[in-house]
C-alpha positions as CSV (number, residue, x, y, z in Angstrom):
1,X,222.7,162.0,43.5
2,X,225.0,162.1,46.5
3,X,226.8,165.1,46.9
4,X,229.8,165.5,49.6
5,X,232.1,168.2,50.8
6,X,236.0,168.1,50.9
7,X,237.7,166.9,53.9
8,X,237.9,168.5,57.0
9,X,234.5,170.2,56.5
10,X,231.0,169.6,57.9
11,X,229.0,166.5,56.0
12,X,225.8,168.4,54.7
13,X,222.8,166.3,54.2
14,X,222.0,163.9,51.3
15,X,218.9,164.0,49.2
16,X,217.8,161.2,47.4
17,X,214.7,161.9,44.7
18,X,212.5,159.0,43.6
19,X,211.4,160.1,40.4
20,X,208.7,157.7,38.3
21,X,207.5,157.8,34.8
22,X,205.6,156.1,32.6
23,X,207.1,154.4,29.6
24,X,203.9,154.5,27.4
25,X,202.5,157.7,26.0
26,X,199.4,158.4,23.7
27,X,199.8,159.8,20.4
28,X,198.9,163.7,22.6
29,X,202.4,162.6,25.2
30,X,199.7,162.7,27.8
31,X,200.4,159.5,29.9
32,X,197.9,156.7,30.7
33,X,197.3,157.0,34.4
34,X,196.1,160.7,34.0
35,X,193.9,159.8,31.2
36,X,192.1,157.1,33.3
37,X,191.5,159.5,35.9
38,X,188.8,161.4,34.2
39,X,187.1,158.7,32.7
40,X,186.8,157.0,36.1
41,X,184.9,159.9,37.5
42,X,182.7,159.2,34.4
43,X,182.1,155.8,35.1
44,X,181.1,156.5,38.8
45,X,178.8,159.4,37.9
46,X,176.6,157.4,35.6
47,X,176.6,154.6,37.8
48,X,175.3,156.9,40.3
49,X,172.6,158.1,37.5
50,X,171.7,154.8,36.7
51,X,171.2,153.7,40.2
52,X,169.1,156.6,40.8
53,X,167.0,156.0,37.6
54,X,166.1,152.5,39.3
55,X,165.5,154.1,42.2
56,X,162.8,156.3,40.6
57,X,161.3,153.5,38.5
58,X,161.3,151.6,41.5
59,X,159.6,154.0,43.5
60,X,157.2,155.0,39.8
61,X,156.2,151.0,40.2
62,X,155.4,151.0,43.5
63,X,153.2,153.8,42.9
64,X,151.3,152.6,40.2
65,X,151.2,149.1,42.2
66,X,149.4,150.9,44.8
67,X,147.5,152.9,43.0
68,X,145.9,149.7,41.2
69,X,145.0,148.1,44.6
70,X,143.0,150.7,45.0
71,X,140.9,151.2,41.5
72,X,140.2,147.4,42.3
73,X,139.7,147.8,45.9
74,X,136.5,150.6,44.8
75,X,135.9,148.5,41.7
76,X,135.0,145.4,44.4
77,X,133.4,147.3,46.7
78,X,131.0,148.8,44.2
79,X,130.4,145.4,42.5
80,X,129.6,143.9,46.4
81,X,126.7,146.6,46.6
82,X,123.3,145.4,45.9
83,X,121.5,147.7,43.5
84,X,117.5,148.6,43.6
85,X,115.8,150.3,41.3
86,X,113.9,153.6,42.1
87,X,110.4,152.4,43.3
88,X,110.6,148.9,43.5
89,X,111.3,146.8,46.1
90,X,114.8,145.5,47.1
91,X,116.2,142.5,49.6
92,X,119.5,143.1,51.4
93,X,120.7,139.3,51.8
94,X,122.0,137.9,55.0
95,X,122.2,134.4,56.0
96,X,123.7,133.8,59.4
97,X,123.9,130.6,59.9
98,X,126.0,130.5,63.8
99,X,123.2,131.4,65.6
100,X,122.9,128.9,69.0
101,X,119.7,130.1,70.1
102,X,116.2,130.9,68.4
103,X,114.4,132.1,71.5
104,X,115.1,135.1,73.6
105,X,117.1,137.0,71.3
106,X,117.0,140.1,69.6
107,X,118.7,142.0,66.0
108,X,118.3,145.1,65.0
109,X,119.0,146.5,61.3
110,X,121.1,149.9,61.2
111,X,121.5,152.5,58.2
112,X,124.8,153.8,58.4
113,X,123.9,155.0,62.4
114,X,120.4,154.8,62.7
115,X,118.1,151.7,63.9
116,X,115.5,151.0,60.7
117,X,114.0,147.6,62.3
118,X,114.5,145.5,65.6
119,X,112.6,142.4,66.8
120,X,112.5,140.4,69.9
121,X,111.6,137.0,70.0
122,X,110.7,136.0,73.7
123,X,110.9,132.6,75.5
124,X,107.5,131.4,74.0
125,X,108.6,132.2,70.6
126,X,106.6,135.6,69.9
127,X,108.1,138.2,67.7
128,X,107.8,142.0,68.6
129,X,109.0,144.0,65.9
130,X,109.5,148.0,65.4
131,X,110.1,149.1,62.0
132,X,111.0,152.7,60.1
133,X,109.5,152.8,56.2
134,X,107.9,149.6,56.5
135,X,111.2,147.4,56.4
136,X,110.8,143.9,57.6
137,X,112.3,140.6,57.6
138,X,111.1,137.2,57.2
139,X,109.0,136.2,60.4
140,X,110.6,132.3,60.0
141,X,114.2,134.3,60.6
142,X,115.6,132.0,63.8
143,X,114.6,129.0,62.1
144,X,115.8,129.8,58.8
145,X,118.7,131.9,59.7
146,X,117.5,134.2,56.9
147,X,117.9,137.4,58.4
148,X,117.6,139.3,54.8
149,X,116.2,143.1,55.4
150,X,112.8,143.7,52.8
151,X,113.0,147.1,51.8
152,X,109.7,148.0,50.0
153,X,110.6,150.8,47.9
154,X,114.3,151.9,46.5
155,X,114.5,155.8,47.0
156,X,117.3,157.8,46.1
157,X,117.8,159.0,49.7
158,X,118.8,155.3,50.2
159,X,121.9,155.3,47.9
160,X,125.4,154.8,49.2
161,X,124.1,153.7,52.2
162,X,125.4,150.6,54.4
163,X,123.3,148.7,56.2
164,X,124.2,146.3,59.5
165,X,123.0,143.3,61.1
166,X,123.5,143.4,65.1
167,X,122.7,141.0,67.6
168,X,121.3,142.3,70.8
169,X,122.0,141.0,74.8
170,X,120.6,143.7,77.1
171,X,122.6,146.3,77.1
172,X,125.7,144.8,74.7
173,X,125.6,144.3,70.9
174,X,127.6,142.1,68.7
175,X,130.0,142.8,66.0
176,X,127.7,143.4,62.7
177,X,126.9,140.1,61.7
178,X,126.2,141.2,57.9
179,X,126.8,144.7,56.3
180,X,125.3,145.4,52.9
181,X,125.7,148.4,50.8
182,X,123.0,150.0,48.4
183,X,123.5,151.6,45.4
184,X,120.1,152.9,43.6
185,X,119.5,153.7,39.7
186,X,116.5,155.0,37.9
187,X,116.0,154.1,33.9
188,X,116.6,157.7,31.9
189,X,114.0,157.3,28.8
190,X,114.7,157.4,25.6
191,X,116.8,160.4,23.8
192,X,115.0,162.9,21.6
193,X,116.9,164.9,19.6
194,X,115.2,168.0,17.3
195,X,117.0,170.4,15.2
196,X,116.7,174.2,15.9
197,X,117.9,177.2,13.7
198,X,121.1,178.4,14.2
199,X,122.2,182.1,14.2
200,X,125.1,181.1,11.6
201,X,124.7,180.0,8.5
202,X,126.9,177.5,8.1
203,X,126.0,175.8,11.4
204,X,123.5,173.8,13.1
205,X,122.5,173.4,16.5
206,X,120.8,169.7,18.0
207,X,118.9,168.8,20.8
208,X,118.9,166.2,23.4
209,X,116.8,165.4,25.7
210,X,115.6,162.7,28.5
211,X,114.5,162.6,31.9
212,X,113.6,160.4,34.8
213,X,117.1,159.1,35.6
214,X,119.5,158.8,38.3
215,X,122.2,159.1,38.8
216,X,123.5,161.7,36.6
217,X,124.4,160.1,33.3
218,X,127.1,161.1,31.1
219,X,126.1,162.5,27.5
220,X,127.8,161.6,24.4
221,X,127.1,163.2,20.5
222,X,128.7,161.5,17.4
223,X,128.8,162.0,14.0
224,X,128.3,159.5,11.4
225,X,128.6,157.2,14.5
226,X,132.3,157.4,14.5
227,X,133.2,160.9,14.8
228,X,133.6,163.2,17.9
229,X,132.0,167.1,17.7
230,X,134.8,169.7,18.1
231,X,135.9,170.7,22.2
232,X,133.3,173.5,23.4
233,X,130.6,172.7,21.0
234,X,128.3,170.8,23.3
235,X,127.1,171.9,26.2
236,X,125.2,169.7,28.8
237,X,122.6,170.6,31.6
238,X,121.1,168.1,34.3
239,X,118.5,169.2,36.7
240,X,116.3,167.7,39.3
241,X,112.8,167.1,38.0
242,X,110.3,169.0,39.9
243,X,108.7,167.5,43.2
244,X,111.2,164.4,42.5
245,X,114.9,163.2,42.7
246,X,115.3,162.2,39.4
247,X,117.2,163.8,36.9
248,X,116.2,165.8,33.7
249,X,118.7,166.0,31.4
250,X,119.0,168.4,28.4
251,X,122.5,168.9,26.0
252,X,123.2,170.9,23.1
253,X,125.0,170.9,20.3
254,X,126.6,173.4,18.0
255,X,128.8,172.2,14.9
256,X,129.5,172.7,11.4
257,X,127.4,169.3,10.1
258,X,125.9,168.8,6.3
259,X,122.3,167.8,5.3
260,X,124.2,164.0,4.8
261,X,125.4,163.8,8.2
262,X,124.0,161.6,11.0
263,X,124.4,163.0,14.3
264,X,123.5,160.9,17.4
265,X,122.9,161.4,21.2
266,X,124.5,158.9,23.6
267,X,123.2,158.6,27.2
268,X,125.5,156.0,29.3
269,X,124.1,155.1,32.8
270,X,127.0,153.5,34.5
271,X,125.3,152.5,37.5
272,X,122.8,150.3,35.3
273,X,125.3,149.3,32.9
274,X,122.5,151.1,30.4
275,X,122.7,152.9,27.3
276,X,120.3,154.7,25.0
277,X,120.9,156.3,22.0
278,X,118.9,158.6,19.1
279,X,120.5,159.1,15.4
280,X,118.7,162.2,13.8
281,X,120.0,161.6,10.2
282,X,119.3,161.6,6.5
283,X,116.6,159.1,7.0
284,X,114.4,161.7,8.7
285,X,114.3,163.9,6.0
286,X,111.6,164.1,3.6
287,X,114.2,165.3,0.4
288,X,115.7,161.8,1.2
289,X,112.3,159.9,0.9
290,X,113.0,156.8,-1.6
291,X,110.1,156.1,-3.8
292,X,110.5,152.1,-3.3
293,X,109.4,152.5,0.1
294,X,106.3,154.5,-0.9
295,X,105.5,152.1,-3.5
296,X,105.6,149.3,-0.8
297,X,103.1,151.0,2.0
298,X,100.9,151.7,-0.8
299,X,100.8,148.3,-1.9
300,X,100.8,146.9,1.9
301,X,97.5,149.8,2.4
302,X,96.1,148.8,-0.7
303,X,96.2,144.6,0.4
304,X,94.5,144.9,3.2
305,X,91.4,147.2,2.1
306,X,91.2,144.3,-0.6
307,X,90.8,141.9,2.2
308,X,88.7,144.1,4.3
309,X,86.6,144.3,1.6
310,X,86.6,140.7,0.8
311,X,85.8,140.0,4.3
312,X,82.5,142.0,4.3
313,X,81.3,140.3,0.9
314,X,82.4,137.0,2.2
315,X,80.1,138.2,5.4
316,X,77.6,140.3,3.6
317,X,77.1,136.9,1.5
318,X,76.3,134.6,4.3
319,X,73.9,137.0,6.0
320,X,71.9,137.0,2.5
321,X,71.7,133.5,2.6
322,X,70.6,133.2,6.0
323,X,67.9,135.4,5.2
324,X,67.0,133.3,2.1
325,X,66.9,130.3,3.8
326,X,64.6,131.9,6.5
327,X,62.5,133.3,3.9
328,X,62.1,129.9,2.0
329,X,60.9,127.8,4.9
330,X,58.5,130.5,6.0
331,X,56.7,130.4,2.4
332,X,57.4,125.9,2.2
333,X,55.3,125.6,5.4
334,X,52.1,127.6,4.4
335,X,52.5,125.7,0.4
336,X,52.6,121.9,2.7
337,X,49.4,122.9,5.0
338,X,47.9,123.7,1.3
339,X,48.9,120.3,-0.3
340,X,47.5,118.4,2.6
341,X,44.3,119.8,2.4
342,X,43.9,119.1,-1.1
343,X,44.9,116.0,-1.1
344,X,42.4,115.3,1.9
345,X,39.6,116.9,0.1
346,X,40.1,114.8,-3.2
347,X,40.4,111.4,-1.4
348,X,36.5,112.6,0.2
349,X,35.5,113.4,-3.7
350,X,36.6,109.9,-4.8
351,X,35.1,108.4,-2.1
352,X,31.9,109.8,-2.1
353,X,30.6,108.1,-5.6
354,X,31.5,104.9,-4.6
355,X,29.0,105.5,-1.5
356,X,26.3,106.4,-3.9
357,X,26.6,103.8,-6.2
358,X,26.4,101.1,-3.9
């Protein structure tokens, strides 16, 4: 809109407004381009959410990823240990097989940081060797290349160590030429498990024990060999044995069980892969005793005192006729030594007439 002044005065300034509107409404009159404006910021905000959620499973992934590397990184290195059994004698192998010279030369064996065996062979070929615990290796070594350390008893001192193969010049060493590590284990023995009275009257308290294990075990109880015991109702004790490094292991447990119910004791030894078990159960009870098994140890008792007692008549027997057949001959011989002299003395009778008559 242009608005002017009459003639003879001053021009005044011209506005011009740009006004715009949108033809289409919503059913509310609210135009379109200020109802996209808020669902834009929408859009934008949970694409900012989403890209952060990928971040975090990203980073969640990575995590997990790394974390797996590493179970399987300890899984391998346990596996790559060379296990000995508590008092028994154990070989750490090493073959090294890029050694250029067999004479004048030295190795020496280390535990973690401390020398258990060197040996020097000299120009001639002898072998000098200083040992700790009686260790050796194979006195063929250079020839060989079997450099494997003896060990001639497992201890328990000796577990988790690593072990190292240098090669000596004077006063420089090489890199370790083999590296072992030694993981040791001891058997537990069998479970017991007894039944003691229990204050209450309505429960029952069991037993386990074993000893003369290692390392410590983990304990286990099951009922009906399915079902766990309640949370706090067992509680387990290990404890060094006396004079020794083995372990002595003793677990309770305290539970609500009925007269039918089997309730075992699992010892796992994850360093031997081992496991022993004991089921104290209905069998064990006399109230539970089944007459058919009674009926067959009588019979199986009652078979063999029949053949023990056929055995000595069958025995008895041929030591009677033994003696009968001893006795016989001693009264035959006397009866012969009889007959021949009879018959002796009636051919001198007969013979004797015949004489005189002639």
């Amino acid at each position: 809109m242009r608005r002017g002044a009459g003639r003879g005065s001053e021009a005044e300034p011209t506005y011009v407004v740009h006004v715009s509107t949108v033809s289409r409404t919503d059913g509310f009159g609210f135009s379109k381009l200020k109802r996209q404006t808020p669902m834009s910021c929408i859009g934008v905000l949970c694409a900012l959410l989403r890209a952060k959620e990928r971040a975090m499973a990203v980073t969640l992934w990575r995590g997990a990823a790394i974390l797996l590397c590493c179970v399987c990184l300890c899984a391998s290195a346990e596996e790559d240990c060379v296990l000995g059994i508590v008092g028994k004698p154990v070989i750490l192998p090493c073959l090294y097989s890029n050694l250029r010279t067999a004479l004048n030369f030295s190795i020496e064996w280390r535990k973690n940081d401390t020398a258990v065996l060197r040996s020097l062979w000299d120009e001639d070929g002898n072998v000098e060797t200083w040992s700790l615990n009686h260790v050796g290796i194979p006195t063929d070594a250079p020839l060989t290349k079997n450099f494997s350390l003896e060990l001639p008893s497992a201890r328990v001192k000796d577990d988790r160590s690593q072990y190292s193969l240098f090669l000596l010049s004077g006063e420089n060493q090489s890199a370790p030429l083999c590296t072992q590590c030694l993981r040791v284990a001891a058997s537990f023995s069998t479970p017991e498990v007894m039944k003691e009275r229990s204050g209450e009257a309505y429960e029952s308290t069991y037993q386990c024990h074993s000893s003369g294990g290692y390392p410590k075990p983990a304990v286990y109880w099951l009922f009906n060999n399915s079902q766990e015991p309640p949370i706090g109702s067992v509680t387990t004790r290990a404890q060094l044995l006396r004079g020794s490094d083995l372990y002595n292991v003793t677990s309770r447990l305290t539970a609500d069980a009925s007269n039918d119910t089997t309730v075992s004791c699992i010892i796992e030894n994850p360093a031997l892969n081992e496991t022993l078990a004991f089921t104290y159960g209905a069998s064990r009870r006399p109230v539970e005793w089944r007459p058919s098994q009674g009926m067959w140890i009588f019979s199986t008792v009652l078979c063999v005192l029949v053949a023990i007692m056929v055995i000595a008549g069958v025995c008895y027997q041929i030591k009677l006729d033994k003696i009968s057949k001893r006795l016989k001959k001693e009264y035959e011989e006397p009866q012969r030594g009889r007959r021949r002299r009879y018959k002796q003395a009636t051919e001198t009778t007969i013979l004797e007439p015949e004489e005189n008559g002639v």
